[in-house]
C-alpha positions as CSV (number, residue, x, y, z in Angstrom):
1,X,120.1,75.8,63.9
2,X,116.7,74.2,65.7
3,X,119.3,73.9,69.2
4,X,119.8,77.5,69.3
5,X,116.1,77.6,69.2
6,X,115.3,74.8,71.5
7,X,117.8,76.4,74.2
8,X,116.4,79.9,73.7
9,X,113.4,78.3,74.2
10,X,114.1,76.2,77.7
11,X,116.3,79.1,79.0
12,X,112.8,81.5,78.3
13,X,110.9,78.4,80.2
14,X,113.5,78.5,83.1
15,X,113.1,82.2,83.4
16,X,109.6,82.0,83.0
17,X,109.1,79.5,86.1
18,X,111.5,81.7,88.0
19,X,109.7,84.4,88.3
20,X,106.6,82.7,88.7
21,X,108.0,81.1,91.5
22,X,109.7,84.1,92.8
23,X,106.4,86.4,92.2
24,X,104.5,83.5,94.8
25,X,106.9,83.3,97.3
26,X,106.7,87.0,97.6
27,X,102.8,86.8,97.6
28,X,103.2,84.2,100.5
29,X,105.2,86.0,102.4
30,X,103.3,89.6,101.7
31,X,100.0,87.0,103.4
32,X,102.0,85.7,106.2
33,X,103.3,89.2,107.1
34,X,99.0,90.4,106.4
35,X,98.0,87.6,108.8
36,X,100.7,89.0,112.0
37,X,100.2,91.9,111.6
38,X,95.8,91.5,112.3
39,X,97.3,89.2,114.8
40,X,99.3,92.3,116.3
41,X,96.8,94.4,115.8
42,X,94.1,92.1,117.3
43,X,96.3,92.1,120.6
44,X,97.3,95.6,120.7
45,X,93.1,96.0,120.8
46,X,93.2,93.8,123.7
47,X,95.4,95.8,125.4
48,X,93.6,98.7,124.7
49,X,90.8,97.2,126.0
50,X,92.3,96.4,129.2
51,X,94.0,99.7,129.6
52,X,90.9,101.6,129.8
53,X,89.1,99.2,132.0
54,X,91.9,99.8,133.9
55,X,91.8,103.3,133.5
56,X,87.8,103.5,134.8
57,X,88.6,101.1,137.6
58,X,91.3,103.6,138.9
59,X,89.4,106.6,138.2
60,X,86.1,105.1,140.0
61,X,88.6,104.1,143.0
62,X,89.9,107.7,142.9
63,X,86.8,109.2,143.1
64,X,86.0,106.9,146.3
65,X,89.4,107.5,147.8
66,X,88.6,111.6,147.6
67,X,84.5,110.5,149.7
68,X,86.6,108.6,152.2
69,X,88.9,111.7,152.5
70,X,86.0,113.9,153.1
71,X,84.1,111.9,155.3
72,X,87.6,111.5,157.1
73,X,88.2,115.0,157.3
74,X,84.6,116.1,158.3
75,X,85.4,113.5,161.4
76,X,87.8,115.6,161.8
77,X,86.6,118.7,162.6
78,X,83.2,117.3,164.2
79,X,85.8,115.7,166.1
80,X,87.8,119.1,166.5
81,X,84.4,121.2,167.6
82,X,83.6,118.2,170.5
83,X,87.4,118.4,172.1
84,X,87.3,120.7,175.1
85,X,91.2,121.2,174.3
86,X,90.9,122.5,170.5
87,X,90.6,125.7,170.6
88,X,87.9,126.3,167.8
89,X,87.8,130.5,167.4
């Protein structure tokens, strides 16, 4: 009688140290998968980051793209008005 009790009692131990150990792996993986993804989001903020001062550079060299147009275009027609040949009516 006392080794149906001793084996009901080591398979509850087994079981018990099972899912412990089950229950921690899952914690450790649930913290690895915590830790990448900060990691992923820390790079993806980077990227951001870059983006827009990308975005400002390229708006900034826009902006001085459309002055050099003018100034380009006013040349132009000074250009136009000085020529004997142009016929400025």
């Amino acid at each position: 009688m006392w080794w149906i009790i001793l084996i009901i009692l080591a398979v509850l131990i087994v079981a018990g140290i099972i899912i412990v150990g089950g229950r921690r792996a899952r914690e450790a993986q649930l913290e690895k998968k915590r830790e990448e993804a900060t990691d992923l989001r820390r790079e993806a903020d980077k990227q951001a980051s870059a983006a827009g001062q990308r975005a400002a550079l390229a708006e900034e060299q826009a902006e001085q793209a459309e002055k050099e147009r003018a100034r380009a275009e006013e040349a132009r027609r000074r250009a136009d008005a000085v020529d004997p040949d142009v016929d400025n009516d």
